[in-house]
C-alpha positions as semicolon CSV with decimal commas, in nm:
position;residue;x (nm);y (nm);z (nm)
1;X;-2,149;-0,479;-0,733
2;X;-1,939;-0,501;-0,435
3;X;-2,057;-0,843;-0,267
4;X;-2,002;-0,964;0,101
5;X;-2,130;-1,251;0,279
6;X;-2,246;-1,164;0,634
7;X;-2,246;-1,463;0,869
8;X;-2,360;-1,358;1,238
9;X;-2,594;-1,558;1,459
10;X;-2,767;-1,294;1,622
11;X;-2,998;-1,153;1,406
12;X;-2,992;-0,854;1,580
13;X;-2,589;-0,803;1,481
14;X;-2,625;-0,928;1,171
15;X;-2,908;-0,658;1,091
16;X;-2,653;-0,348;1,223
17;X;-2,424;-0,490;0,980
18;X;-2,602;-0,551;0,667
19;X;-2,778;-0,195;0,717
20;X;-2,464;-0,007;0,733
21;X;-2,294;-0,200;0,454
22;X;-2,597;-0,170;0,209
23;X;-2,553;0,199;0,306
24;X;-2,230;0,254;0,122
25;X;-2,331;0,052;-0,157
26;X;-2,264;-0,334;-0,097
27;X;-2,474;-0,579;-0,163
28;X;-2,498;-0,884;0,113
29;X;-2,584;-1,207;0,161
30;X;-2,699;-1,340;0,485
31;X;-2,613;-1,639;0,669
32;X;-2,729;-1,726;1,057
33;X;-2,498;-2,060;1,061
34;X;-2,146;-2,176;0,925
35;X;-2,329;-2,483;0,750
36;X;-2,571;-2,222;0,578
37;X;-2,273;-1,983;0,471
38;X;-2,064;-2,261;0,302
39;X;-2,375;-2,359;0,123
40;X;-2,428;-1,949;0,011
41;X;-2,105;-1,921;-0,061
42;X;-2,057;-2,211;-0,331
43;X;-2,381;-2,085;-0,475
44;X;-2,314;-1,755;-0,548
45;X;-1,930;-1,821;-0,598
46;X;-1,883;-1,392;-0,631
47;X;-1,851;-1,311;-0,286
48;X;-1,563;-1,080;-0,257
49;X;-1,525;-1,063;0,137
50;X;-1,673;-1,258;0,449
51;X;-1,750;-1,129;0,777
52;X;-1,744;-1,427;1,006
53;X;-1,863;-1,423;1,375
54;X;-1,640;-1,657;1,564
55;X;-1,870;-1,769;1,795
56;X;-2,172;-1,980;1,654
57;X;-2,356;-2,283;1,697
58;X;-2,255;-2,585;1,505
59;X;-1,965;-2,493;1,319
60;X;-1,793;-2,179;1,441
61;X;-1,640;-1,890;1,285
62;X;-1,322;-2,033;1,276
63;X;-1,424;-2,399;1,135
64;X;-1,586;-2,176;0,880
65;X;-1,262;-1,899;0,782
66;X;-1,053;-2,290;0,707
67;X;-1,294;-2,401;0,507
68;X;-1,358;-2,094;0,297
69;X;-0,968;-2,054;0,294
70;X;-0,972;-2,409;0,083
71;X;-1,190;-2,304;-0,143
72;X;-1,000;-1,909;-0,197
73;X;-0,731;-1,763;-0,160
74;X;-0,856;-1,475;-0,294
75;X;-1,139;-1,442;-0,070
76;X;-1,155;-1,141;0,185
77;X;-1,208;-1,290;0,541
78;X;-1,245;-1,067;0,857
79;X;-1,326;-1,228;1,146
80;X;-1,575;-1,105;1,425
81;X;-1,514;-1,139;1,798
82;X;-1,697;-1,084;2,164
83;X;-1,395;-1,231;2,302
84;X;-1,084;-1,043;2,420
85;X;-0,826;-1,342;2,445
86;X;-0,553;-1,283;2,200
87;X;-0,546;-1,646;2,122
88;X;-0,854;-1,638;1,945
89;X;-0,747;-1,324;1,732
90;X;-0,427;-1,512;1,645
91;X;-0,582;-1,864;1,605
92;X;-0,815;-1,677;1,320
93;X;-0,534;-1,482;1,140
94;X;-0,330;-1,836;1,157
95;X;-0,611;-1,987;1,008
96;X;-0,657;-1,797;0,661
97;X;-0,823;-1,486;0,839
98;X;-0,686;-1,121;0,651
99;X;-0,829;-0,918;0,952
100;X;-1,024;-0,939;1,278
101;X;-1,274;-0,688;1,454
102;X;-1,379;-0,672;1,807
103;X;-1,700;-0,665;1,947
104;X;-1,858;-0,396;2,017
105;X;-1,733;-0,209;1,700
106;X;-1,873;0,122;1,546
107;X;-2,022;0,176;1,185
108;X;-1,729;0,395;1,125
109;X;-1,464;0,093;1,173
110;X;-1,666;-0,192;1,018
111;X;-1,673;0,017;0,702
112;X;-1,322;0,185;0,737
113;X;-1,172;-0,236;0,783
114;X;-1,476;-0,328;0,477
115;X;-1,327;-0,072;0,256
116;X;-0,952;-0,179;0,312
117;X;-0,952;-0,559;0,247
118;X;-1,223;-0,494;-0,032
119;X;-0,937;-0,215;-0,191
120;X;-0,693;-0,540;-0,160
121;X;-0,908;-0,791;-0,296
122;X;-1,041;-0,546;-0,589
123;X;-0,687;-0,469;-0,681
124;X;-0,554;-0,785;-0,675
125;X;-0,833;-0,852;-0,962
126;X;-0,700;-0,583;-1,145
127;X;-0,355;-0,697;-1,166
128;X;-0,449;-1,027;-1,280
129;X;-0,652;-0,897;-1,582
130;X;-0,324;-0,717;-1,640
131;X;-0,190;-0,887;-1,985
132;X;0,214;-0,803;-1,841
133;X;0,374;-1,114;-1,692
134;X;0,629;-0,951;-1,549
135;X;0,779;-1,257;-1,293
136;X;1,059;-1,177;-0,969
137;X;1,258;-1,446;-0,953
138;X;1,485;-1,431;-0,615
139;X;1,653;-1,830;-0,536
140;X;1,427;-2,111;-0,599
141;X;1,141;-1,865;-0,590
142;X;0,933;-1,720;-0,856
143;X;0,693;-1,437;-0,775
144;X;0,416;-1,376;-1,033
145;X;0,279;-1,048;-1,069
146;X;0,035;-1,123;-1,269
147;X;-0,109;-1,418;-1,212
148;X;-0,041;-1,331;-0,829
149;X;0,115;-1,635;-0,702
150;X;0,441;-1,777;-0,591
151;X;0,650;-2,081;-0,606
152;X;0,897;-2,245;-0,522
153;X;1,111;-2,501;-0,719
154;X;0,848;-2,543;-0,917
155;X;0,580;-2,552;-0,676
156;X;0,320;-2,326;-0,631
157;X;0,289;-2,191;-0,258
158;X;-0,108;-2,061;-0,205
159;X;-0,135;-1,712;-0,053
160;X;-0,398;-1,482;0,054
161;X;-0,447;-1,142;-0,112
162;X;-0,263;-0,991;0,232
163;X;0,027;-1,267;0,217
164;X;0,101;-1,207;-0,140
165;X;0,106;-0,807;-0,108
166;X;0,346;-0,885;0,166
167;X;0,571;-1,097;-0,032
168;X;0,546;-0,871;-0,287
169;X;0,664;-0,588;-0,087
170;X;0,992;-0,798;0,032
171;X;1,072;-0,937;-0,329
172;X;1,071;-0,548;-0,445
173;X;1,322;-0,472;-0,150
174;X;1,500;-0,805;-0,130
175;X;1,781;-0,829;0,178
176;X;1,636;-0,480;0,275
177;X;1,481;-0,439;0,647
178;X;1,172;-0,366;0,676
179;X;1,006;-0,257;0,986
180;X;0,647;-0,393;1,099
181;X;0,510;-0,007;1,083
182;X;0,623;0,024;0,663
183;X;0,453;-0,305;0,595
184;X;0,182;-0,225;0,776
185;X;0,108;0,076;0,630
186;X;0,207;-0,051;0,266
187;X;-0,036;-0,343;0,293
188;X;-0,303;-0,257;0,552
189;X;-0,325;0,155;0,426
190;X;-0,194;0,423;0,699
191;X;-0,563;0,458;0,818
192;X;-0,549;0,117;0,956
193;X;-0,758;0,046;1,276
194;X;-0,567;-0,238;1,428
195;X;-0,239;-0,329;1,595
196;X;0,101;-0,434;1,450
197;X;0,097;-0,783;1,599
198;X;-0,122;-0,864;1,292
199;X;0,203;-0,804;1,075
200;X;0,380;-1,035;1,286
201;X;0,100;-1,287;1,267
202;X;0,107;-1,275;0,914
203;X;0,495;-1,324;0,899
204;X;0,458;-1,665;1,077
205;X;0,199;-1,788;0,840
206;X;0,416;-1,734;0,548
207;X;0,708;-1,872;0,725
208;X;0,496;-2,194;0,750
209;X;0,428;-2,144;0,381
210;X;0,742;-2,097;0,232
211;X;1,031;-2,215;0,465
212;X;1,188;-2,565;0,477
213;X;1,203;-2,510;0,900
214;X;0,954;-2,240;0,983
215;X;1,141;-2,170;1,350
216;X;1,465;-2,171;1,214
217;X;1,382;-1,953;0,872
218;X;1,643;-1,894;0,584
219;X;1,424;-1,676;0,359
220;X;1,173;-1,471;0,585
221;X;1,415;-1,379;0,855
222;X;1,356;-1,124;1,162
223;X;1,622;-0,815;1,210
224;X;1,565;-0,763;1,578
225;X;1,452;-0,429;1,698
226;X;1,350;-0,344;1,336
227;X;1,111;-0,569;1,143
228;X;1,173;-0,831;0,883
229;X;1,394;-0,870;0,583
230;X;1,385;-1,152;0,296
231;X;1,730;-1,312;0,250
232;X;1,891;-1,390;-0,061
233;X;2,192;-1,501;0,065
234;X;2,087;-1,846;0,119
């Protein structure tokens, strides 16, 4: 069974949710405050995504998303917002976050984003179980298919299921560009609901991740008016 942990304060917005997700044939867990999700979540240890509301009493959504990140990489996070300030999108996706929905959002695009990461995070499962071990190995980097990690000189570099599907993508097309629409649609699907920005978001956490300067990168590096390419050359 598909499981996702539903953390809203309002129980009114928590109900829509749950309702509509039970619907199509995930089971939820319900949790009114960041403190009580952490505590769900190490019980049942099988959640597969969390919806987090950013704004909550005690610790907020975003407190919560760095905390769950510690504990998963693996873990499905999509953040909920009232707010409209980009900073708080960003902060989020900064912070661990794989997508983010605003407030007020229909069934139709809390399932069609559900449905998405939960595709992601199911077939990044899949791979794993996968007995091949097939490894890219570009530089001081090793990417693991497999296993679904990365390192680097020996060291392994923790990524999300979105950052590793996005390193993936450049380690199959190494020094090629690739523009933020292609990586969007090969990581996020072509029915994606959101903007391109979270591409871009997503290149600057890996940058952080992986790169010896993040501002100044050697690995990860922009072509201007296109996208992003990863350099061997270095």
């Amino acid at each position: 069974m598909k499981k996702i942990l539903v953390v809203e304060d309002e129980v009114a917005i928590r109900e829509f949710e749950v309702i509509n997700l039970r619907r199509v044939g995930y089971e939820t867990v319900e949790a009114g405050t960041g403190e009580e999700a952490l505590a769900i979540y190490e019980e049942h240890g099988d959640i597969d995504i969390a919806l987090l509301d950013i704004s909550m009493p005690g610790m907020d959504g975003l407190t919560l998303c760095k905390e769950l990140r510690k504990r998963s990489p693996s873990l499905g996070i999509i953040m909920l917002t009232a707010r409209t300030q980009e900073m708080d999108k960003i902060h989020g996706l900064m912070l661990g976050a794989d997508d983010y929905i605003t407030k007020p959002f229909s069934p139709t695009e809390l399932l069609a984003r559900v449905d998405s990461l939960y595709r992601r995070v199911d077939m990044g499962k899949a791979v794993a179980a996968k007995e091949s071990s097939d490894e890219i190995r570009l530089g001081d980097f090793v990417l693991n298919i497999r296993r679904r990690t990365l390192s680097k000189k020996g060291n392994n570099i923790e990524l999300t299921q979105v950052e590793f599907q996005i390193i993936e993508y450049f380690f199959t097309n190494p020094d090629v560009a690739l523009d933020r629409t292609d990586i969007l649609n090969r990581v996020w699907g072509e029915a994606y609901f959101g903007e391109e920005k979270i591409v871009d978001v997503n290149i600057r956490r890996l940058r952080i991740k992986i790169e010896d300067d993040p501002s100044h990168p050697d690995h990860l590096v922009t072509v201007w008016g296109m996208g992003y390419k990863w350099n061997t050359t270095n």
